[in-house]
C-alpha positions in Angstrom: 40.0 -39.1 -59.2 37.2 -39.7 -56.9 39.6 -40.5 -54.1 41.4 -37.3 -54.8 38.2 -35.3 -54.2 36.9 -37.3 -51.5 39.6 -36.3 -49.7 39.6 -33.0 -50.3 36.1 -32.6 -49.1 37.0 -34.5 -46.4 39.8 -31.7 -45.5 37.3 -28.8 -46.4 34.6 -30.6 -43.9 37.1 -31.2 -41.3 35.1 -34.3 -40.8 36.6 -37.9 -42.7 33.7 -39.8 -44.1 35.2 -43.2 -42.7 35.6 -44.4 -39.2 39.7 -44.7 -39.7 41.7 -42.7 -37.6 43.1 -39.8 -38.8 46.5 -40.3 -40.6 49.3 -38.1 -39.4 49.4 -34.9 -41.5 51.4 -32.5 -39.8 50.2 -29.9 -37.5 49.5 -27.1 -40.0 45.8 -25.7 -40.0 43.6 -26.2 -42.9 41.7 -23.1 -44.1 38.8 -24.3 -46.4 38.8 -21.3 -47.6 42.1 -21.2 -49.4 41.4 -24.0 -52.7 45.6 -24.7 -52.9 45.8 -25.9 -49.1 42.5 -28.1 -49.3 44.2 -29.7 -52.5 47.6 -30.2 -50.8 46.1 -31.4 -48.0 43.3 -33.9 -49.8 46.6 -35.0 -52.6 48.7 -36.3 -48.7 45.6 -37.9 -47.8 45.7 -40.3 -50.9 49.2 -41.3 -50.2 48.5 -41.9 -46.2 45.7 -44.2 -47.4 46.1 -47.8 -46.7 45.9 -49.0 -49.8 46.1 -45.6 -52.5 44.9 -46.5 -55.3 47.3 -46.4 -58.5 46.0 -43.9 -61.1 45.8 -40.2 -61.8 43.9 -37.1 -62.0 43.7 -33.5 -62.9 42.1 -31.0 -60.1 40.0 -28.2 -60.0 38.8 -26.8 -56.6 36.7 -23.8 -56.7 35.6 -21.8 -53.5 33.5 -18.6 -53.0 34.0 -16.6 -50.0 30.4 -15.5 -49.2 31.6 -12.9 -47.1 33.4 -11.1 -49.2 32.1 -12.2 -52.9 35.5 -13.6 -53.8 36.1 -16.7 -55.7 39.4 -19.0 -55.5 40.2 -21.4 -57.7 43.2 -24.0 -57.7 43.5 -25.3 -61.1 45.9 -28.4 -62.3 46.1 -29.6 -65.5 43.5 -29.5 -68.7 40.3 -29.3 -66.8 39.5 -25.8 -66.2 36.2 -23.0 -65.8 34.5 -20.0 -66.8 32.6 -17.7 -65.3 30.2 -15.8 -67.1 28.4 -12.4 -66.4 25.8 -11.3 -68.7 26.8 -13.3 -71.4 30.4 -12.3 -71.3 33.0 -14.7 -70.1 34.9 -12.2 -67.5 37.1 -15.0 -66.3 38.8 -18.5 -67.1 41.9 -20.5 -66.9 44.2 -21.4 -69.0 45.1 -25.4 -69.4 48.4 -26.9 -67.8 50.2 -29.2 -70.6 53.5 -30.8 -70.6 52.9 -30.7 -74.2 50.0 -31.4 -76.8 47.6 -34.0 -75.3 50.0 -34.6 -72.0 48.5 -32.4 -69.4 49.7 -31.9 -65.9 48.2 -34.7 -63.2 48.8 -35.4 -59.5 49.6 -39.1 -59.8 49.8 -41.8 -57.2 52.3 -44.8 -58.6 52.6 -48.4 -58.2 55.7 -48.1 -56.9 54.9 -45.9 -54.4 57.3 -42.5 -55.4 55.5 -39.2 -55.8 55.0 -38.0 -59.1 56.9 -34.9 -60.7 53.5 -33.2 -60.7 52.3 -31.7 -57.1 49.8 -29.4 -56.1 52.0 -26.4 -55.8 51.7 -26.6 -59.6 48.2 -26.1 -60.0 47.3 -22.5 -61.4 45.7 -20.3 -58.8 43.0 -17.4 -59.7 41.3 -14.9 -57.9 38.0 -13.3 -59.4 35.2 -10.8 -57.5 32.3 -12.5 -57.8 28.6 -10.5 -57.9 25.0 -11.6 -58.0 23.9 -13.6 -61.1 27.5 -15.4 -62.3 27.7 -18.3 -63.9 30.7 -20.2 -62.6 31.4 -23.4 -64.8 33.8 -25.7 -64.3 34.8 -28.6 -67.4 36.4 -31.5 -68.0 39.0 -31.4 -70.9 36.2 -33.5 -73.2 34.1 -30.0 -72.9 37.3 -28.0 -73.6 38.8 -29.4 -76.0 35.6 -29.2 -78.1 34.1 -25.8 -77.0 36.2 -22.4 -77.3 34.7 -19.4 -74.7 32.8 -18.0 -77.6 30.8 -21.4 -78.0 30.2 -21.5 -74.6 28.2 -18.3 -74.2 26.6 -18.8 -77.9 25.0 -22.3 -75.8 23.6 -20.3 -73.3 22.6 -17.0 -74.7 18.8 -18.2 -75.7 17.7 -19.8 -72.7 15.2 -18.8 -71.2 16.7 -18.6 -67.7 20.0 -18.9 -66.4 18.6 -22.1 -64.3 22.4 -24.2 -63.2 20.9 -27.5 -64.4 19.6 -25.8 -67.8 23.1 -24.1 -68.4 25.0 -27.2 -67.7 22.6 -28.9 -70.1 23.1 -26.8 -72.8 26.7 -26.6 -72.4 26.9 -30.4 -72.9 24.9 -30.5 -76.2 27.1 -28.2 -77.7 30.2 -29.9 -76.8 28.4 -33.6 -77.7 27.3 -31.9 -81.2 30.8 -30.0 -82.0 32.8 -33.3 -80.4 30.6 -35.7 -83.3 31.5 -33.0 -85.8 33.7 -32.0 -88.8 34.0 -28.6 -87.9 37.3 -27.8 -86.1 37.8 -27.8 -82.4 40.0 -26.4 -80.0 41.9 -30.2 -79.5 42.2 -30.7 -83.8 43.7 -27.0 -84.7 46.3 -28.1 -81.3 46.8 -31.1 -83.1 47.9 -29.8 -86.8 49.7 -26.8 -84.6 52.1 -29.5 -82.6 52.4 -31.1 -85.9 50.1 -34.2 -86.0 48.3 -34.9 -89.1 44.8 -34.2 -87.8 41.3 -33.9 -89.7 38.8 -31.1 -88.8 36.6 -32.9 -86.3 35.9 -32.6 -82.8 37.0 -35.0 -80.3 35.0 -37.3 -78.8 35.6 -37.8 -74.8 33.7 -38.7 -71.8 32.8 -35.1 -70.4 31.7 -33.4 -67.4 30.1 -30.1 -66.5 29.6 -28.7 -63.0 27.7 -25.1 -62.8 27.2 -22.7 -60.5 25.0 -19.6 -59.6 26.0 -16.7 -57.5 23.6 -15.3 -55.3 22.9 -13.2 -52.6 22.5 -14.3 -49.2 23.6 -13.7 -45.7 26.9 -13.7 -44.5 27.9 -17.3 -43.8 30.9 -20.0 -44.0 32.7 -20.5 -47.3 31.5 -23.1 -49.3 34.2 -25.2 -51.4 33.3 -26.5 -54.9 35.0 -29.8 -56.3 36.0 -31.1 -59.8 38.0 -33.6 -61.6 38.9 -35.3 -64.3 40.4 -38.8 -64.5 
């Protein structure tokens, strides 16, 4: 997973981080503002390593054109966002699943043969942004505890919409609900694909990224990164 988003920053950047030479990628431009080509180009850049290293990973790459207030997101697999505008959730994505608990991931396997998963399957979204969003982007462990509504409930009382204190928040709900036995989003799944499940939540290793939009001068896009292992 870090791999995976190294990369892609180092495609966004247009500037590796490691003294190798370039590995041949084709002779196709790279716009960093356009999330689905950075994640095409950072998932190649795994497999031209030396040595890729064997594993997999779900992707979220977020970008917001400053120019023109617009945010692109390229989403694969159960990791996901929100964005939230005066307490209202005015956009999110929806998670990519094979089926219950099997969600899509770009893979990189020991015996060296892509995986049926690529980046063209990643779910892309387009929202106008404006001054004072919330953009938050989770790992499945915050997903498949908190439901939209629990999200903004987390945040409504804070005193200010401060990134760090958002992102804070949004973690000790998720902690509390995933310690729970109060149902979650990943136990009703469960009884729904047919599993003999309890109502808990689910306990997971979680990760919460957030983001404020503000107003500035016109200047480059700026790329956001996220992943799950």
């Amino acid at each position: 997973a870090w791999e995976l988003m190294n990369k892609c920053q180092e495609v966004a950047d247009h500037s590796p981080q490691t003294s190798k030479p370039e590995p041949p990628l084709g002779t196709d431009v790279v716009v960093a503002s356009d999330p689905l080509k950075v994640l095409r180009k950072g998932y190649a850049r795994v497999w031209a390593s030396a040595e890729p290293p064997p594993g997999s990973s779900t992707a979220c790459v977020a970008q917001l054109d400053r120019r023109s207030g617009e945010l692109r997101v390229a989403n694969l697999g159960d990791s996901g966002f929100m964005v939230l505008r005066d307490d209202k959730v005015v956009a999110q994505s929806t998670q990519q699943q094979h089926s219950f608990n099997h969600p899509y991931q770009l893979s990189v396997k020991p015996d060296e043969t892509l995986g049926a998963v690529t980046p063209d399957n990643a779910d892309l979204y387009t929202h106008k942004a404006a001054e004072g969003d919330l953009l938050i982007l989770m790992t499945d462990g915050i997903l498949d505890n908190l439901v939209a509504d629990n999200v903004v409930e987390a945040v409504r009382d804070l005193p200010t919409r401060d990134p760090h204190l958002v992102a804070r928040a949004v973690m000790e709900a998720a902690i509390a609900r995933s310690t729970s036995q109060v149902d979650s989003p990943f136990s009703i799944a469960a009884r729904e694909a047919g599993h003999q499940y309890p109502s808990k939540g689910k306990e997971d290793d979680m990760t919460v990224v957030v983001g404020r939009v503000e107003a500035s001068e016109p200047i480059e896009p700026a790329p956001f990164f996220f992943n799950d292992p």
